[in-house]
Structures are given as C-alpha cells and as structure tokens.
N, C-alpha and C positions, 0 to 999 in steps of 0.2 A: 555624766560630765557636766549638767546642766547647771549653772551658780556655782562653778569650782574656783569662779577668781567674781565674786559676789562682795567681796570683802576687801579690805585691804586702804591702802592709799598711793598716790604717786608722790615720791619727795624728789626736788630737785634744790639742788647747793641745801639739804638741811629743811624747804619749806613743802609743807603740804601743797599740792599744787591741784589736789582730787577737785573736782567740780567748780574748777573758775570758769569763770565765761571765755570763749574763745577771746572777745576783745581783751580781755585782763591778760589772759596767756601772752596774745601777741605783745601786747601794750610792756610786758614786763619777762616777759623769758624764752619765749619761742620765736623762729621764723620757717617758712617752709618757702623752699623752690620746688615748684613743681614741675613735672616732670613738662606739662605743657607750656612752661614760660611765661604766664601769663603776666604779659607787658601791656601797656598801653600803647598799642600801634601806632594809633595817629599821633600822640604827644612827641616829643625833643626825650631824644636820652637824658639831658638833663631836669628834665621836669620830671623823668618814671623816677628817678634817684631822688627829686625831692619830694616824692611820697610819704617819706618816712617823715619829716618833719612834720605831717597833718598827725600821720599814727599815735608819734611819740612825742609830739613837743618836743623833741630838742633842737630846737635852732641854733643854741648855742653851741653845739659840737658837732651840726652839720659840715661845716667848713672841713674839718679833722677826718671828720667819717669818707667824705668827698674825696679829700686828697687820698687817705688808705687805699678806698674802692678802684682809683684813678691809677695807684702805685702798682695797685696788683693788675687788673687790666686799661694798660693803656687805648689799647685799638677804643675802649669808649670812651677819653680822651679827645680823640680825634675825633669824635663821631659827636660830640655831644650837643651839638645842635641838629642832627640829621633826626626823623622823626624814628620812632625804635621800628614801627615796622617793617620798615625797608633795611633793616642790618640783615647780616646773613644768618644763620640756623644759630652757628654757635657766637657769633657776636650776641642774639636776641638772649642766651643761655647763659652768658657772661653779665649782660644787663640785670637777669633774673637773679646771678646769684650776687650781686651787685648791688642791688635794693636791698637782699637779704642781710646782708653785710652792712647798711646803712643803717639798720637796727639796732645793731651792736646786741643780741639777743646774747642768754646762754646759753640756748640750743640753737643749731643751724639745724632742718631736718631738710634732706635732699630726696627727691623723690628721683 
C-alpha cells in the first residue's frame, strides 16, 4: 500500500491547492478550529476576533465580519471586553469558531 496516494493533487473551488504553504492556505482558503480552542486567554474577546486582521489584511471588511460573528453568537457580544480566558468551555468554543469565521475562509475545518 506504500505510495498508493504518491500522486495526485488537491483542488479546491477549481485551484490546485497541492504544496502551498500553511501561511498561503490559511492566508487564502482555509481555517481550523481546533478541537483545543486555542484562544488567547489573557487578551479581550475583542482583540482574539481582531487577529484576523494581522492574518489577512482585511481591515476593510472587519467591521462586516464582526457584526456576522456577533449575529450568530451574541453571549461574545456581551463579553467582548472580558479577557477570553475567563469565558466558560463553550463561550471559549464559540470565540474559536468565531475567529474562524472572521477569515471568511472557503473551508471551515472543525476538529
């Protein structure tokens, strides 16, 4: 079985996507949440959400992205100046998929 998938390529929407660099992938079609959440504890829920602006430069449609993330879970709304690590299990899981969502990726992958 050894070299049985040695070949090939991955396409996603039409583009070869084989051997970009993680920063490319993320930078342009991927996001993962992972299963451990990983948030920035000590930061403001607002500040783990402005991560994405460093990733992707887009400041311009952070605002947009913000409201979306806010629509769909408000409890980080309410929270968004409290620091992420003190939210509870699934507020910190909501944060997680939250950022992921602020990428506006074309794959979400959820662990």
């Amino acid at each position: 079985m050894v070299g049985i998938f040695s070949t090939g390529a991955v396409l996603l929407r039409g583009k070869n996507i084989t051997g970009l660099a993680t920063t490319a992938l993320v930078r342009e079609w991927l996001s993962l949440v992972p299963e451990s959440r990983k948030i920035f504890g000590s930061m403001l829920v607002l500040k783990n959400l402005e991560m994405d602006a460093f990733i992707k430069d887009n400041k311009g449609s952070f605002s947009e992205s913000l409201e979306n993330v806010f629509a769909l879970f408000p409890r980080l709304q309410e929270r968004n100046n409290q620091k992420a690590g003190t939210l509870s299990t699934g507020e910190q899981q909501m944060l997680s998929i939250g950022w992921a969502l602020m990428l506006k990726s074309v794959l979400l992958l959820l662990d």
